[in-house]
ZAMARGU-4260 file (C-alpha; in steps of 0.2 Angstrom, whole numbers, plus 5000, padded with zeros to 4 digits):
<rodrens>
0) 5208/5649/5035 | 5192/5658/5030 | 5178/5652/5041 | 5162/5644/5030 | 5149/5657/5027
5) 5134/5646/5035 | 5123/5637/5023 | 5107/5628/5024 | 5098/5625/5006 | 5080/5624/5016
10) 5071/5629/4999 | 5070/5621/4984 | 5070/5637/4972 | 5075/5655/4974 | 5060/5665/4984
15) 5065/5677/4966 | 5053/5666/4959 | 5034/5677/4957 | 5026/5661/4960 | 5035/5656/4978
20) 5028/5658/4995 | 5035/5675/5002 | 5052/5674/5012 | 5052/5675/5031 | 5057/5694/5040
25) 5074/5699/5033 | 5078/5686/5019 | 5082/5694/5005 | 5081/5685/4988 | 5096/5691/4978
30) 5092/5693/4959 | 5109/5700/4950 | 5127/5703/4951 | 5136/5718/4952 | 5154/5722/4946
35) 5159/5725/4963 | 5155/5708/4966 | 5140/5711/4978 | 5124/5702/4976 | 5110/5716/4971
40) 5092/5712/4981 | 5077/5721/4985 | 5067/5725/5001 | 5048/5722/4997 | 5044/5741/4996
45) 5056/5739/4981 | 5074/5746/4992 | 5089/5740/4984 | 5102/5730/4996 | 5118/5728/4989
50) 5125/5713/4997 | 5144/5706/5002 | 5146/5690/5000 | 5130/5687/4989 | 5127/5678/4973
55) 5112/5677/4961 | 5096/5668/4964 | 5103/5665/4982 | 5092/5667/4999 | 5101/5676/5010
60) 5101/5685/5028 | 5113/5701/5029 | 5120/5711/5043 | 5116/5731/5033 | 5129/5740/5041
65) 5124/5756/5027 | 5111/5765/5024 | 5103/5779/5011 | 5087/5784/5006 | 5085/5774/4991
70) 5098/5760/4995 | 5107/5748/5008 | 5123/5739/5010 | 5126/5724/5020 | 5133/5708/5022
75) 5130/5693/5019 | 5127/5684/5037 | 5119/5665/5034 | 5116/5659/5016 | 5096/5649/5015
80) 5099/5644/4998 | 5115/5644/4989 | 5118/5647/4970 | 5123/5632/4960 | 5138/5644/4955
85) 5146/5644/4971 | 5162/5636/4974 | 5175/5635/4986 | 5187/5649/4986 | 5202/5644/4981
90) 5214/5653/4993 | 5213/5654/5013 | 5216/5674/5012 | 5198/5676/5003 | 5183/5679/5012
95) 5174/5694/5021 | 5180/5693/5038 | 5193/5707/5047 | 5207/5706/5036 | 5203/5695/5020
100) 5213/5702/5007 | 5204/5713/4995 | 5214/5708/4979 | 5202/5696/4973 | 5180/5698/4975
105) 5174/5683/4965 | 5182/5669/4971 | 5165/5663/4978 | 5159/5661/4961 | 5164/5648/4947
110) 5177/5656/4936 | 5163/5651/4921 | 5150/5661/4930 | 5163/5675/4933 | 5162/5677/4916
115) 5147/5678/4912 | 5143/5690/4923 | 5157/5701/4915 | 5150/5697/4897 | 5133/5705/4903
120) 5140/5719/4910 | 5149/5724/4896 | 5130/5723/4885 | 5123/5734/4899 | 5134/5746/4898
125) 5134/5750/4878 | 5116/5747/4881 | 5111/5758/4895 | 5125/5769/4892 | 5124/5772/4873
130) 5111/5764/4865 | 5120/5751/4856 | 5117/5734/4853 | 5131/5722/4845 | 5127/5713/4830
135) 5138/5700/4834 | 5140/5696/4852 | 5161/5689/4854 | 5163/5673/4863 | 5172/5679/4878
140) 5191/5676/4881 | 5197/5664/4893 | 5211/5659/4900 | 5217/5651/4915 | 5210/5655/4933
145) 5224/5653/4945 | 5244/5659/4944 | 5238/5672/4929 | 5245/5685/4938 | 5263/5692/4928
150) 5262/5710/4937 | 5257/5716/4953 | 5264/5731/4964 | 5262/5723/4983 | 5263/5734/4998
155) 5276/5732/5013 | 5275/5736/5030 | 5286/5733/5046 | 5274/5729/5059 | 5283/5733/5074
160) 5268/5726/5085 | 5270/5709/5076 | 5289/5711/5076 | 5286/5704/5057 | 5286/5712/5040
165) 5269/5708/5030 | 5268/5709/5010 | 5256/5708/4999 | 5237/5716/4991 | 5228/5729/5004
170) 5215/5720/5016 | 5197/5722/5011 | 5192/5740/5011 | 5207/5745/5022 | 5223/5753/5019
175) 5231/5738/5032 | 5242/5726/5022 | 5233/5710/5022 | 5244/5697/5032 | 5248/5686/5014
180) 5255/5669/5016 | 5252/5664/4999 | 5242/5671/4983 | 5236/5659/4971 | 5232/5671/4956
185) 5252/5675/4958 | 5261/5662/4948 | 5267/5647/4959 | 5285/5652/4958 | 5283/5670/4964
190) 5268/5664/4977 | 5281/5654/4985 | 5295/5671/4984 | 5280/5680/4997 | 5287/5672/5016
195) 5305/5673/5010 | 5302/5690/5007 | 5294/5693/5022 | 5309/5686/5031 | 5323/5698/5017
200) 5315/5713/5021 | 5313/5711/5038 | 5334/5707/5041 | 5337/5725/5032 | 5342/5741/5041
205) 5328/5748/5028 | 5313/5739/5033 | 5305/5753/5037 | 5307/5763/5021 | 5304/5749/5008
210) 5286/5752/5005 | 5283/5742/4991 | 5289/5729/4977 | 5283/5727/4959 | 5284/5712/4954
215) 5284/5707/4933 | 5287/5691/4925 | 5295/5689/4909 | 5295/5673/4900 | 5311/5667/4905
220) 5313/5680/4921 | 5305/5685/4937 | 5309/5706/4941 | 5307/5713/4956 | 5307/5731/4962
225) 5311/5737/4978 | 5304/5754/4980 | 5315/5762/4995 | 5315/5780/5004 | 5331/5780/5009
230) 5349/5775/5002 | 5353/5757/5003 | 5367/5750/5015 | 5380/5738/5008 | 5374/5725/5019
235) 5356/5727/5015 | 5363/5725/4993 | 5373/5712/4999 | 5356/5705/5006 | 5347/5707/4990
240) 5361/5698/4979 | 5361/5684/4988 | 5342/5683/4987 | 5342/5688/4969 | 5355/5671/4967
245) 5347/5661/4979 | 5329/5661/4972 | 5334/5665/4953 | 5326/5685/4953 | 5332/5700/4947
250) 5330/5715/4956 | 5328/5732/4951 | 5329/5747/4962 | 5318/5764/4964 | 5322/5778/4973
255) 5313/5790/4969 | 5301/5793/4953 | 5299/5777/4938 | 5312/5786/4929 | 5324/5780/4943
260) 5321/5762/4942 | 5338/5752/4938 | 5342/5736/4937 | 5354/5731/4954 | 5366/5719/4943
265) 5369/5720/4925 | 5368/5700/4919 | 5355/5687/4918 | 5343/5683/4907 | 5331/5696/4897
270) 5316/5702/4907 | 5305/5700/4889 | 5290/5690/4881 | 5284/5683/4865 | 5271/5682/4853
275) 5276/5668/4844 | 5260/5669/4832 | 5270/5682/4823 | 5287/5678/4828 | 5291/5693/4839
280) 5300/5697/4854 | 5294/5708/4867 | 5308/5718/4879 | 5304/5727/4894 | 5307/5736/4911
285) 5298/5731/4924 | 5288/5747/4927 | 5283/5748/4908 | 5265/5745/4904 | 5263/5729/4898
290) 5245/5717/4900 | 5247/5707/4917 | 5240/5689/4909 | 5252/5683/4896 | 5240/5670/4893
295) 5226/5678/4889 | 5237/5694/4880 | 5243/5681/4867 | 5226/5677/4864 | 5220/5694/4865
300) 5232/5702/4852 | 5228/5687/4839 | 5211/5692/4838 | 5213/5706/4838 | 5221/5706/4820
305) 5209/5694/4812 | 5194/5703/4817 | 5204/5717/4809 | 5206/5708/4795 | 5222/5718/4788
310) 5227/5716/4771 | 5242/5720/4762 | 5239/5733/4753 | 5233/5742/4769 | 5237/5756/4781
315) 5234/5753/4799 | 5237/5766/4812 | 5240/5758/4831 | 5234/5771/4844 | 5239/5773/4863
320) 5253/5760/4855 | 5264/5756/4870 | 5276/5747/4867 | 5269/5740/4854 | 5261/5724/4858
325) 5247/5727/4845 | 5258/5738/4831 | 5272/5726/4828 | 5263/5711/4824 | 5252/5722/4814
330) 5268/5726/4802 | 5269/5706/4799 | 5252/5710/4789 | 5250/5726/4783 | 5255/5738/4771
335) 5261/5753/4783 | 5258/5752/4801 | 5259/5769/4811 | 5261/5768/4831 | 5254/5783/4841
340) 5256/5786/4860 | 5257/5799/4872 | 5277/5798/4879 | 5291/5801/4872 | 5299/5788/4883
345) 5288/5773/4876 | 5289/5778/4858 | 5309/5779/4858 | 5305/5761/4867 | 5295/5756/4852
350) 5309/5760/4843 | 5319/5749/4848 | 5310/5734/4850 | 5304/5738/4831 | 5324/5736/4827
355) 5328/5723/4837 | 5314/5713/4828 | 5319/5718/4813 | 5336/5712/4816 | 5331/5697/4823
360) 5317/5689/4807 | 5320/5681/4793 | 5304/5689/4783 | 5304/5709/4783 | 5293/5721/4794
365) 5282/5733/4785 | 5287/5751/4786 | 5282/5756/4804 | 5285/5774/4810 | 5279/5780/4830
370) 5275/5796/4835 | 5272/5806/4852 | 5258/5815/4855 | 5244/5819/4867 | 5230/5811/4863
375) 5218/5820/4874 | 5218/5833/4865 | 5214/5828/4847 | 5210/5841/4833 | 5203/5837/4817
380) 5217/5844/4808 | 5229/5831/4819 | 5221/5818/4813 | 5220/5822/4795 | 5239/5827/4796
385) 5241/5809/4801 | 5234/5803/4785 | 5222/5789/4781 | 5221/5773/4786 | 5210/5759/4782
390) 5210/5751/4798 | 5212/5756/4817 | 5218/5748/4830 | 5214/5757/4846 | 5219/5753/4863
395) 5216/5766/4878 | 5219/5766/4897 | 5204/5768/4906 | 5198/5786/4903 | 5195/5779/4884
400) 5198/5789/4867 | 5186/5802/4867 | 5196/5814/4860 | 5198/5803/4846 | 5182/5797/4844
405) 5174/5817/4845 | 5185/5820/4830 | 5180/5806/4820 | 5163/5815/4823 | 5167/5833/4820
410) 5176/5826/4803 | 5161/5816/4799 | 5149/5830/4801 | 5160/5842/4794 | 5167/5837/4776
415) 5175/5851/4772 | 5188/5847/4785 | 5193/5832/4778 | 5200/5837/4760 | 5206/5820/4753
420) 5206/5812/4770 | 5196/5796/4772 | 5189/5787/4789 | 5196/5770/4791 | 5184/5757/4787
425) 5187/5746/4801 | 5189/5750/4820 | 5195/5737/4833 | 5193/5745/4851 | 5200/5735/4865
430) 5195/5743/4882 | 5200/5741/4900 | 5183/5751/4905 | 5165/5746/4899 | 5160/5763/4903
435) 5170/5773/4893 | 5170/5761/4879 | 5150/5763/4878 | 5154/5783/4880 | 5164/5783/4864
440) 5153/5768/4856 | 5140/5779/4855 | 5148/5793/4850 | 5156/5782/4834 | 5136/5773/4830
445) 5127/5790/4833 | 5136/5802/4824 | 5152/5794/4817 | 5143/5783/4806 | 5149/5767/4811
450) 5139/5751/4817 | 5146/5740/4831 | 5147/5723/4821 | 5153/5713/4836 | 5159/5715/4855
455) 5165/5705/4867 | 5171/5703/4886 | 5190/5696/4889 | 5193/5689/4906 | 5210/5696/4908
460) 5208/5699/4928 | 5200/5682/4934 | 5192/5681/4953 | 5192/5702/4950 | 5179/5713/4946
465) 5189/5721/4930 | 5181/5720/4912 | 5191/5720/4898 | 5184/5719/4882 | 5185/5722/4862
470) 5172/5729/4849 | 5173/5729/4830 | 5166/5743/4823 | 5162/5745/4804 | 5161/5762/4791
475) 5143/5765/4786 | 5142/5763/4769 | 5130/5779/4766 | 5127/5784/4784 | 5114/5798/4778
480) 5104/5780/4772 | 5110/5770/4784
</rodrens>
C-alpha cells in the first residue's frame, strides 16, 4: 500500500492568502495546478517550484531534487495544510514513492476537482495561446472515474531476479514495469485478468519475448494482443486457448508490425460497440483506433452532432474520420456526409462498417462516400475539389489540423481561389491537444473569419493529466465588419 503522505492542518487558511502571516523557512504555499499534475508554487524572490504531490492552496514542505535558473522541482515531503480537494487514492499502486505506477497522476485530487482543473486549462490555452475567448463556455463531459479504461497497451517483463513475470503501466518516470496487482481505472473484469496473466505468461517458453499485450474491450468481448519476438510453440498456443476459454478473452497475435495482428481462433463473439442514439454498430480489431472510454465517447459523439446542428438538406464532411465514429451517425441526419482520413486501410474499414450498417437498419443512411488522403498536406485546390459543405466535423490526432485550418485561411483571404466554393458554416472541432486546438483556433478567429461560439473540456482520461475537448466555431457573417 502506498504510505500516507504526512499531514498536519496547523493553519487555518492557505499562507497564499496576502493578508496571512508569512510561512515558516521552506514552506511553500501552492497556488495552481499544472497539467502534469504537480502543484505550481513560488519562493519569495518569486522562483517557481513545481511540486509532486502538491495541490492548490495547500501548505507544503518539498524535497527540490531539480534545479534551473528561473525554476525548481521537488517533491512534496509533509503536507501543513491540506486542500479540501484531496481524497484518498483509490488504488494501492498510486503515490510517489519508488515504483508507484505512472499510469495515473491525479488520483490525489477529487475526480470533480480534476475536471476542473482540465476545463481551465483548456481556457488558458486558447487564451494564452491564441487570443481567443469562448462565447459560450461547454459544461464539461463526465463520465465515470473508475474501470473507464476499454484500451490500454501494458508492458511485460520476465524478471529473472524475482523469478516472476510483471504486467502492467511503466512505474513513475521509469522505464521499469511497475509491479501491478490490480488497476482500478481497467474495467473490473480485465483488472482481475492482471495475476492470471502474470502467472500465463510466466509458464510459456516465450516469456522472454512477449513484450507486451493490448488490451480492448468491446461491448460484448475482451481482446487481447500478445505481442511476441519470436514464433510461438504449440504448448505455449495450447496455453493461450485454454486461458482464452477459461476466462472468456479472445486473443490476437502480433509478430511483427499492426498489419500482422490475427485473431488466434476464428469463433466467439464480435469484438464491436454501439452507439445506440443512432442505432449503429461499431466493428473493430483490436489495434484500430477507437476512443478508450465507451462511456464518455457515446456522450461525446451525441453532442457532438447537436452542437452541429445538421439538417437535412445539408452536406457535412467528417475529417480524420476513422472508422467512422462521428461520420456514420452523421448519415442518420444529414443530406450527404463525406469521410476523410489519411489510410487506405481505415477508409476500406469505413467501408464496410458503412455496409454492414446499411444492411443491418431499417431507415436508410444518407449517401456516404470516404476517401484517402494526407491531410498534412492540404492545398486549397484539395479542398475545393472536395466541394462545399455546410458543416464540419473535425476530429484530429494530437498534432491538430493545421493544414486544414491554414487553408481555410489562404481561401478566405484569397477569393479568387474559391470559384463557387463556399466555407462551411459551422465547424465542430473535437481535440485530443489543447495546444494545438488554440494553434488552429486562432488561425480560424484571426484570419478565417470564424468566432469560437462555445468550448468545452471532456474528461475522457480520468486520474490522467490528458485534455480532451470540443469547440464550436461559427462563419462570420461579414468578417471585413465583423
Amino acid at each position: 500500500m502506498t504510505a500516507p503522505i504526512p499531514t498536519e492542518n496547523i493553519l487555518s487558511s492557505p499562507a497564499a492568502d496576502p493578508g496571512a502571516a508569512p510561512l515558516p523557512e521552506g514552506w511553500l504555499a501552492v497556488e495552481s495546478l499544472n497539467i502534469e499534475g504537480q502543484g505550481i508554487a513560488r519562493r519569495p524572490d518569486g522562483k517557481v517550484v513545481f511540486i509532486e504531490g502538491a495541490l492548490p492552496f495547500e501548505v507544503v514542505s518539498t524535497n527540490v531534487h531539480r534545479k534551473k535558473d528561473n525554476w525548481e522541482a521537488g517533491t512534496v515531503t509533509q503536507i501543513h495544510h491540506a486542500s479540501s480537494q484531496r481524497v484518498q487514492p483509490g488504488c494501492p499502486h498510486f503515490g510517489l514513492h519508488a515504483g508507484a505506477c505512472g499510469g495515473c497522476k491525479m488520483q490525489h485530487l477529487h475526480p470533480a476537482a480534476q475536471v476542473a482543473v482540465k476545463q481551465r486549462v483548456l481556457e488558458d490555452n486558447l487564451w494564452h495561446l491564441a487570443k481567443v475567448k469562448p462565447e459560450m463556455v461547454l459544461r464539461p463531459i463526465e463520465g465515470p472515474a473508475w474501470g473507464y479504461r476499454y484500451r490500454a497497451r501494458i508492458s511485460v517483463r520476465h524478471v529473472h531476479k524475482k523469478g516472476e513475470v510483471l504486467i502492467g503501466f511503466h512505474e513513475r518516470k521509469s522505464r521499469y514495469v511497475a509491479d501491478m496487482r490490480e488497476c482500478h481505472v481497467l474495467p473490473p473484469h480485465v483488472s482481475a485478468l492482471l495475476m492470471p496473466l502474470r502467472k500465463l505468461i510466466f509458464s510459456m517458453e516465450a516469456r522472454d519475448a512477449c513484450p507486451q499485450i493490448e488490451l480492448a474491450c468491446g461491448d460484448e468481448v475482451v481482446a487481447l494482443v500478445l505481442r511476441h519476438m519470436e514464433p510461438l510453440s504449440d504448448g505455449d498456443m495450447a496455453l493461450l486457448r485454454a486461458f482464452a476459454a477459461s476466462h472468456q478473452v479472445q486473443w490476437w497475435l502480433q509478430s511483427k508490425g499492426p498489419d500482422t495482428v490475427k485473431l488466434l481462433d476464428e469463433g466467439g463473439p464480435e469484438l464491436a460497440y454501439d452507439l445506440p442514439e443512432f442505432g449503429i454498430h461499431m466493428p473493430f480489431r483490436p489495434t484500430d483506433f477507437t476512443q478508450v472510454n465507451p462511456h464518455i465517447n457515446r456522450v461525446l459523439v451525441a453532442r457532438a452532432l447537436r452542437l452541429l446542428d445538421v439538417q437535412r438538406h445539408e452536406r457535412v464532411i467528417d475529417w480524420f474520420c476513422g472508422l467512422g465514429n462521428f461520420t456514420l451517425p452523421l448519415a442518420t441526419q444529414a443530406r450527404e456526409v463525406l469521410g476523410i482520413e489519411g489510410s487506405e486501410t481505415l477508409v476500406a474499414r469505413s467501408r464496410e462498417n458503412l455496409a454492414l450498417n446499411r444492411a443491418r437498419r431499417s431507415s436508410p443512411l444518407a449517401p456516404t462516400g470516404f476517401v484517402a488522403r494526407n491531410l498534412f498536406e492540404m492545398t486549397p485546390a484539395l479542398l475545393v475539389a472536395d466541394g462545399a459543405a455546410d458543416k464540419w466535423l473535425v476530429d484530429p490526432p494530437r498534432e491538430g489540423a493545421f493544414e486544414l485550418a491554414k487553408t481555410l485561411v489562404a481561401l478566405h483571404q484569397q477569393p479568387e481561389l474559391r470559384g463557387d466554393w463556399t466555407p462551411p458554416q459551422r465547424i465542430v472541432y473535437v481535440s485530443c491537444n489543447p495546444a494545438t486546438l488554440a494553434r488552429d483556433a486562432g488561425l480560424l478567429v484571426h484570419q478565417a473569419g470564424y468566432r469560437c461560439s462555445a468550448a468545452g473540456a471532456v474528461n475522457m482520461f480520468p486520474h490522467t493529466a490528458h485534455v480532451e475537448s470540443m469547440a464550436v466555431f461559427d462563419r462570420v457573417p461579414n468578417p471585413a465588419a465583423g
